[in-house]
Backbone as JSON, one array per atom type, in Angstrom:
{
  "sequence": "XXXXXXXXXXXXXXXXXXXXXXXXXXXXXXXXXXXXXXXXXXXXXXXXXXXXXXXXXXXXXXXXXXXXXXXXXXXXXXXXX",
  "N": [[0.86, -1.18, 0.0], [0.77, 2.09, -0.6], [2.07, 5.03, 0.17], [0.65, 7.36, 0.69], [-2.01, 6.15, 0.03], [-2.44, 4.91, 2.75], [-2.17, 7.12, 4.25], [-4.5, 8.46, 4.14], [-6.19, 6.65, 4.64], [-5.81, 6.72, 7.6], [-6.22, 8.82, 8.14], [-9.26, 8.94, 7.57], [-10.29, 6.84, 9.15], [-9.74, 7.62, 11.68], [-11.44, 10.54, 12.11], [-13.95, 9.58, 11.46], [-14.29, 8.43, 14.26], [-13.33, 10.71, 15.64], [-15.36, 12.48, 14.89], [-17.46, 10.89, 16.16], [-16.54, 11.07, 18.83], [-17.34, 13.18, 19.46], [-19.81, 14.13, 18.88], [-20.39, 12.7, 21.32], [-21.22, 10.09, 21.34], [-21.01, 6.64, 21.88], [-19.81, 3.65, 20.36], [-21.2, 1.94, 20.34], [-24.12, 2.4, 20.13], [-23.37, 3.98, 17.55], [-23.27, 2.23, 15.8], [-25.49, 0.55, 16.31], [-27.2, 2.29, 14.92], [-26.13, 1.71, 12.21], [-26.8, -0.45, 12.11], [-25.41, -3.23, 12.56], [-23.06, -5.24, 14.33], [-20.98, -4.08, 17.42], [-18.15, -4.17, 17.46], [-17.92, -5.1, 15.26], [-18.19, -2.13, 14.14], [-16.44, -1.06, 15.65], [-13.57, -1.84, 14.32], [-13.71, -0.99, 11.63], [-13.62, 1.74, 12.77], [-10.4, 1.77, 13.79], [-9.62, 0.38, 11.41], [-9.47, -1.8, 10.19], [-10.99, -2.96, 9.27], [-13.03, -2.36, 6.36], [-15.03, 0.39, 5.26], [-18.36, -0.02, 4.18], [-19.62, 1.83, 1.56], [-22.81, 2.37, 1.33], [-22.7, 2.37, 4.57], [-20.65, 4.6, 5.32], [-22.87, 6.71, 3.64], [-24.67, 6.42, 5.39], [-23.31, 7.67, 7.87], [-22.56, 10.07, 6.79], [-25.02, 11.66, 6.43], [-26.22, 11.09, 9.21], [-24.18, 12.39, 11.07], [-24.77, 14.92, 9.14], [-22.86, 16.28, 7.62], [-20.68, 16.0, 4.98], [-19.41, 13.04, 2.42], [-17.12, 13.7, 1.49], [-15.8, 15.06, 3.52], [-15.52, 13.06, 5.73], [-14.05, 10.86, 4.43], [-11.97, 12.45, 4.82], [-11.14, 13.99, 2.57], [-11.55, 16.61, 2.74], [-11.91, 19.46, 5.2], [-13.88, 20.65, 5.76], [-16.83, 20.66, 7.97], [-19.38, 20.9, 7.07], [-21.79, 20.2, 4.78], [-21.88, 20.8, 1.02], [-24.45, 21.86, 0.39]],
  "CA": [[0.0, 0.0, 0.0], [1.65, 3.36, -0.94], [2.08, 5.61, 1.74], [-0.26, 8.64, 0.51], [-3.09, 5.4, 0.27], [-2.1, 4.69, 4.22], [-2.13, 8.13, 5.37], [-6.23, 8.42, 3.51], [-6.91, 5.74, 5.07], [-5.51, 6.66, 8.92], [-7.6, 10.08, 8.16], [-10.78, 8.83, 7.68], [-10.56, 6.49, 10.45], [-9.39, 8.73, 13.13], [-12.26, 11.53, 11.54], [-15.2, 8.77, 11.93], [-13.9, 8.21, 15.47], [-13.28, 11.83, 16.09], [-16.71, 12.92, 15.53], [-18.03, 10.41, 17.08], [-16.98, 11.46, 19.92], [-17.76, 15.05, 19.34], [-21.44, 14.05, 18.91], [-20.67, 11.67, 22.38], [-21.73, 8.68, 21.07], [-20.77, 5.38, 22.01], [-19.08, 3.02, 19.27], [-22.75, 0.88, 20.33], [-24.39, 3.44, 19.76], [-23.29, 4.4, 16.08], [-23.19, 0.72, 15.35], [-27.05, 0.01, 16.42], [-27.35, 3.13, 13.78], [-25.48, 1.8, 11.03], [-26.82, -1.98, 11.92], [-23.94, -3.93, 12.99], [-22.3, -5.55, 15.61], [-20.31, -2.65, 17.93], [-16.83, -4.95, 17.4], [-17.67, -4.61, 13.58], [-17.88, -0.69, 14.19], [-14.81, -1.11, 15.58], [-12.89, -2.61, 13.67], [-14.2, 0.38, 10.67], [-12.57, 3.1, 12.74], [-9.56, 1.0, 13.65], [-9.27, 0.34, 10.06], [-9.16, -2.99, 10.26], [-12.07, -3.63, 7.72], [-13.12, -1.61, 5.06], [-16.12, 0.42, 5.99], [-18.9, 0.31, 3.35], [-20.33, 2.6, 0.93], [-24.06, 2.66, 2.41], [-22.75, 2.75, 5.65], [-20.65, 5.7, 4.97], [-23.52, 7.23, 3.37], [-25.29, 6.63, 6.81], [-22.94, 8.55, 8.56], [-22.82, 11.24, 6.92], [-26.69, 12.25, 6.64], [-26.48, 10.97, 10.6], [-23.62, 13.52, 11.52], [-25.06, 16.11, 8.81], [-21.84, 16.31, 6.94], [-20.38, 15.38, 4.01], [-18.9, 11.87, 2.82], [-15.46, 14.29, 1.59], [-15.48, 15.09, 5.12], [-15.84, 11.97, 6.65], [-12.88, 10.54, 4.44], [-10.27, 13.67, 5.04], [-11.12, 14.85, 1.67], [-11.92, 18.34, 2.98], [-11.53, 19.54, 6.42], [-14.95, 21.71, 5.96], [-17.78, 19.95, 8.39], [-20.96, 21.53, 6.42], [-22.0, 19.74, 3.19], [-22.31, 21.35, -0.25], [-25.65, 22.17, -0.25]],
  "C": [[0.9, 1.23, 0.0], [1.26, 4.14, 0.25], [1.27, 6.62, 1.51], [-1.91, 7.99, 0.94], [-3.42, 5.63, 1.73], [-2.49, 5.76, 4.56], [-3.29, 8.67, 5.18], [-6.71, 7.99, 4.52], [-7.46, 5.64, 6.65], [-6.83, 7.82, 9.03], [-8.64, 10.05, 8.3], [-11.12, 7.91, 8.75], [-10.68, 7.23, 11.62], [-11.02, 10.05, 12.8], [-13.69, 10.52, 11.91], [-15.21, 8.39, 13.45], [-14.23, 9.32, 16.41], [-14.68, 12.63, 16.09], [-17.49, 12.53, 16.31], [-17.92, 11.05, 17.95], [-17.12, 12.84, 19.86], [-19.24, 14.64, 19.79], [-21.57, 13.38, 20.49], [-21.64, 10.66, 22.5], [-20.71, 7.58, 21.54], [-20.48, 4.18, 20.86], [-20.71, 1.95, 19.0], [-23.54, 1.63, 19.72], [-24.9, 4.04, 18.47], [-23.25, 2.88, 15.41], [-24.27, 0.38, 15.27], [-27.83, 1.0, 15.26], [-27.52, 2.34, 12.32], [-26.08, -0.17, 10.91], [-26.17, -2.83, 12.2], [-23.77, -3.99, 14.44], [-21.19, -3.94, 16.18], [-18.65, -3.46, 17.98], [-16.62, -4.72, 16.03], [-17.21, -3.22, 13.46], [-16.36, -0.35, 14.71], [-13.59, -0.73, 15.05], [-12.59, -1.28, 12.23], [-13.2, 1.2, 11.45], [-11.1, 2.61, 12.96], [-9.1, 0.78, 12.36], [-8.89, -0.87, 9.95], [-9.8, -3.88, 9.14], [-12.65, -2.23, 7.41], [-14.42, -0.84, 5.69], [-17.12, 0.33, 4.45], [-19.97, 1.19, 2.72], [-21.83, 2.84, 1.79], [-23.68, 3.06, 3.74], [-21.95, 4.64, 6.17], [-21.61, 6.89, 4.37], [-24.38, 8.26, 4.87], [-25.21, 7.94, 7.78], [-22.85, 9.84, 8.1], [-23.92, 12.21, 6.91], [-26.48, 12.24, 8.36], [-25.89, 12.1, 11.11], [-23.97, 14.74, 10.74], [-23.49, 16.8, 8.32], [-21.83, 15.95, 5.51], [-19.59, 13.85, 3.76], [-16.82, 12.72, 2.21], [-15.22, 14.59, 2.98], [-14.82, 14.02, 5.94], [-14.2, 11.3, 6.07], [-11.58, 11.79, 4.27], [-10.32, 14.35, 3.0], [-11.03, 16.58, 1.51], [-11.96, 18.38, 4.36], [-13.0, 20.62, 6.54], [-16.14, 20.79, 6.66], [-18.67, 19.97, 7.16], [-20.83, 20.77, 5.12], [-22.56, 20.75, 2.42], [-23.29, 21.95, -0.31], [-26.01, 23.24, 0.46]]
}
């Protein structure tokens, strides 16, 4: 994995994590949200497994963001619209 991939990848983990706890949610919490086991959710910000498309979607309608946000594309909370 190229190191620009890697350092995407750390971003959007740590950023799905980091709002979380902004919002002070619980990893259960955003997991009983998104459907899933709270070890699966995990695992997502951890970066351990991939997170997927829909569920990313999820989050960002849930937090009221964008999904450039969410993966470190843009550092602007507020979505486009």
């Amino acid at each position: 994995m190229s190191y620009c991939i890697l350092v995407w990848v750390m971003k959007m983990n740590l950023r799905i994590r980091d709002i979380r706890e902004d919002w002070d949610l619980t990893q259960q919490q955003v997991a009983e949200y998104l459907e899933c086991d709270q070890s699966l959710y995990s695992k997502y910000e951890r970066g351990e497994r991939d997170i997927p498309l829909n569920s990313m979607i999820k989050l960002a309608e849930f937090y009221h963001t964008s999904l450039d946000y969410l993966v470190g594309l843009t550092d602007c909370k507020k979505p486009y619209r």
